[in-house]
N, C-alpha and C positions, 0 to 999 in steps of 0.2 A: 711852307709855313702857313698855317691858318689865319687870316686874319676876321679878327668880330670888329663890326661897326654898330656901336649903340648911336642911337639915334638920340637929339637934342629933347626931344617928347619922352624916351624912356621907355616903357619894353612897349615893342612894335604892336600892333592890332590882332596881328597874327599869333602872335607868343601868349597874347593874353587870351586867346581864342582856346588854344591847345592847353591853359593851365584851369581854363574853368573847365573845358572836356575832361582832363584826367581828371580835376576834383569833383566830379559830375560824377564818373563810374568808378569812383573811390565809394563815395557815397552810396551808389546805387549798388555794390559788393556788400558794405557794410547792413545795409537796410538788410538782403538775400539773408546773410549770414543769420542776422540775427532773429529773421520770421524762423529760418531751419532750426536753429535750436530750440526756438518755444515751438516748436510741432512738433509731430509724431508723422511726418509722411511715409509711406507705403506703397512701394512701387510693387503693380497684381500683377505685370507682366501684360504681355498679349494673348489673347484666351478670344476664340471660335467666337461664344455667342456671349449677350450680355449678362455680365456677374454680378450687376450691381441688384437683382431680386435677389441674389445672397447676404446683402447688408439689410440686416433687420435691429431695428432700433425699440427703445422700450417708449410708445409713444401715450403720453400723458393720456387720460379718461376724457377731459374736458378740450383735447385736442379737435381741429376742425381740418379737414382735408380739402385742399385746394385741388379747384375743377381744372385741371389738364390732360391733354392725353398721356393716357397709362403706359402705351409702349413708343418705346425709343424712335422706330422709324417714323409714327404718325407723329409726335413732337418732330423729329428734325424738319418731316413735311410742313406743318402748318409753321414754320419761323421761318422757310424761304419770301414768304410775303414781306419780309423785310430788307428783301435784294433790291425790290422795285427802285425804292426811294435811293437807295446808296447808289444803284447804278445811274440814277438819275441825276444827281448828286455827282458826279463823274464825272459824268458826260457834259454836264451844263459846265461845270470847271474849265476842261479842255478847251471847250469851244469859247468860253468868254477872255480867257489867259489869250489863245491863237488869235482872236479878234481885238484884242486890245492892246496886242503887242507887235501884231503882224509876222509870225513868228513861221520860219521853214523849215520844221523838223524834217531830220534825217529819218525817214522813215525806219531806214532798216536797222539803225543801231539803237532805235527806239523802241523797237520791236521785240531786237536779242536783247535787250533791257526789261521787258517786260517777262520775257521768258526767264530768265536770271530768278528775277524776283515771285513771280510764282511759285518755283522749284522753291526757295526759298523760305517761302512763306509753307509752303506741305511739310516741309522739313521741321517746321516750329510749330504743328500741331501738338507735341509733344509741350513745349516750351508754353504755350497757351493754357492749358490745363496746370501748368506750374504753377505761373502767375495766379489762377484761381486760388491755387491752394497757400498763399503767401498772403494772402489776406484774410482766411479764416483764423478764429479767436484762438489765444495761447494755450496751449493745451491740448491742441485739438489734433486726433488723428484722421487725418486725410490720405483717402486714398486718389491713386494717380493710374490709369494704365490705358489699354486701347483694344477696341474690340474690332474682329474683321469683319462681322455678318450682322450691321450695315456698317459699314467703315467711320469708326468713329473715334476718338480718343475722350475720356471721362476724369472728373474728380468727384469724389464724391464724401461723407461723412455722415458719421451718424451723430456727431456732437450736433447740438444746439448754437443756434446764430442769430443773432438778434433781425430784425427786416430789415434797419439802415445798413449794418455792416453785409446782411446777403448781397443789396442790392450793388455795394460799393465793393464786391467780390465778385460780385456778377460783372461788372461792367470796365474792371479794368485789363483785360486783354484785349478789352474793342476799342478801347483808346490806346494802350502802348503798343498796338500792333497791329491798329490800323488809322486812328485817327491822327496820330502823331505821326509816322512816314507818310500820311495823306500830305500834310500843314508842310513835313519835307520837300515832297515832291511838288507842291505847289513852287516851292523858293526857289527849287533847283529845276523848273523847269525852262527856262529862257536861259540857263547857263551852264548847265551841263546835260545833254542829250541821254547818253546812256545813264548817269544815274537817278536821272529821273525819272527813266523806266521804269528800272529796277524796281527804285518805290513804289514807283504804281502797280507792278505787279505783286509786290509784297503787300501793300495797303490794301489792294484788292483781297485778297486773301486774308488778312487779318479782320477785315469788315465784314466781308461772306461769313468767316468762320466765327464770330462772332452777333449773329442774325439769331439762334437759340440763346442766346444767353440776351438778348433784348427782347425775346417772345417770353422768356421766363423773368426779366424785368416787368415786363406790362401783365404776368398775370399778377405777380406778388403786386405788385403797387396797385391794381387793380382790388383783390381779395384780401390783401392783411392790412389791418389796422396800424396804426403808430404804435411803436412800442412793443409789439408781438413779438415770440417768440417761435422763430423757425426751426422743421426738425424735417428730417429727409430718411426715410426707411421704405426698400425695396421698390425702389421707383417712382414712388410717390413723397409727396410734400405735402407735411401739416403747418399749421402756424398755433398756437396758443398763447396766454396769458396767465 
């Protein structure tokens, strides 16, 4: 015979834990669903070299084309300069949590945590690129795929996007997939070993993979104005008004 004991307080710390989690990913299905049907997403498949010179857009006369690099590998090279501070940013973490807690991690299940989440976080480069595409405007056809020759995975569109909403397209896979299992693994780190490896090595991986998509924040918010109007055809990026 089962028995339940309610407590005199009423639903325990823990039940009420697990009924905002489900209505969390209720929510967060709901939001999914409902970007998927105002888009038009387009999965290109995996294809040799880059296809996105294939996407040609009909770009306004009085458009102005923003100074970045033109081919794929010389961008993803110049946005590594973004690793410096994250790993800095890491590192200072680790060390001030270990010293102000006095804390004796198990090295080695800290470690097969870290690997865990790595593999992890490669696995959700796909998943990264989605996210991009769940915040472009209603209507919009987005494409999604992954290129081998330099290894990369893409979204891309040829609709029109305002510069707040770019930049708020641009920057949410660096927070849901690496800033937020960072802010995790910080809480789970003095209380569970292995899963807060994991995080780490997922977070790592979410914040690397997201170092081009804050190089291409700092040129837009550098070179467009308020209120412009962003357009993306064959590699490059205008803005107009």
């Amino acid at each position: 015979m089962k028995i339940i004991v309610i407590s005199q307080g009423g639903i325990s710390l823990n039940h009420k834990k697990n009924i905002n989690l489900i209505i969390l990913l209720i929510l967060l299905i709901v939001f999914c669903v409902y970007r998927i049907i105002n888009l038009n997403l387009v999965w290109q498949g995996i294809s040799v070299r880059d296809i996105n010179m294939d996407f040609k857009a009909d770009i306004p006369l009085n458009a102005v084309k923003i100074e970045q690099p033109e081919t794929t590998s010389e961008f993803l090279m110049k946005s590594n300069i973004f690793i410096i501070p994250i790993m800095v940013v890491l590192g200072a973490t680790i060390v001030i949590i270990k010293k102000n807690t006095k804390l004796k991690l198990d090295k080695k299940i800290f470690r097969k945590g870290i690997f865990i989440g790595v593999l992890l976080g490669i696995l959700c480069i796909v998943i990264h690129e989605f996210i991009h595409a769940l915040f472009y405007p209603n209507g919009s056809t987005v494409n999604i795929g992954i290129v081998l020759n330099p290894f990369y995975a893409y979204v891309s569109s040829l609709d029109s996007i305002n510069r707040n909403s770019f930049i708020l397209m641009s920057i949410m896979p660096f927070l849901i997939l690496g800033v937020i299992p960072f802010s995790l693994f910080i809480y789970y780190f003095t209380k569970k070993t292995k899963l807060a490896g994991i995080l780490l090595g997922f977070c790592i991986m979410g914040l690397v993979g997201g170092t081009p998509d804050l190089y291409n924040i700092y040129n837009i918010s550098k070179q467009v104005p308020n209120n412009a109007i962003i357009i993306n055809s064959e590699n490059l990026t205008y803005w107009y008004k």
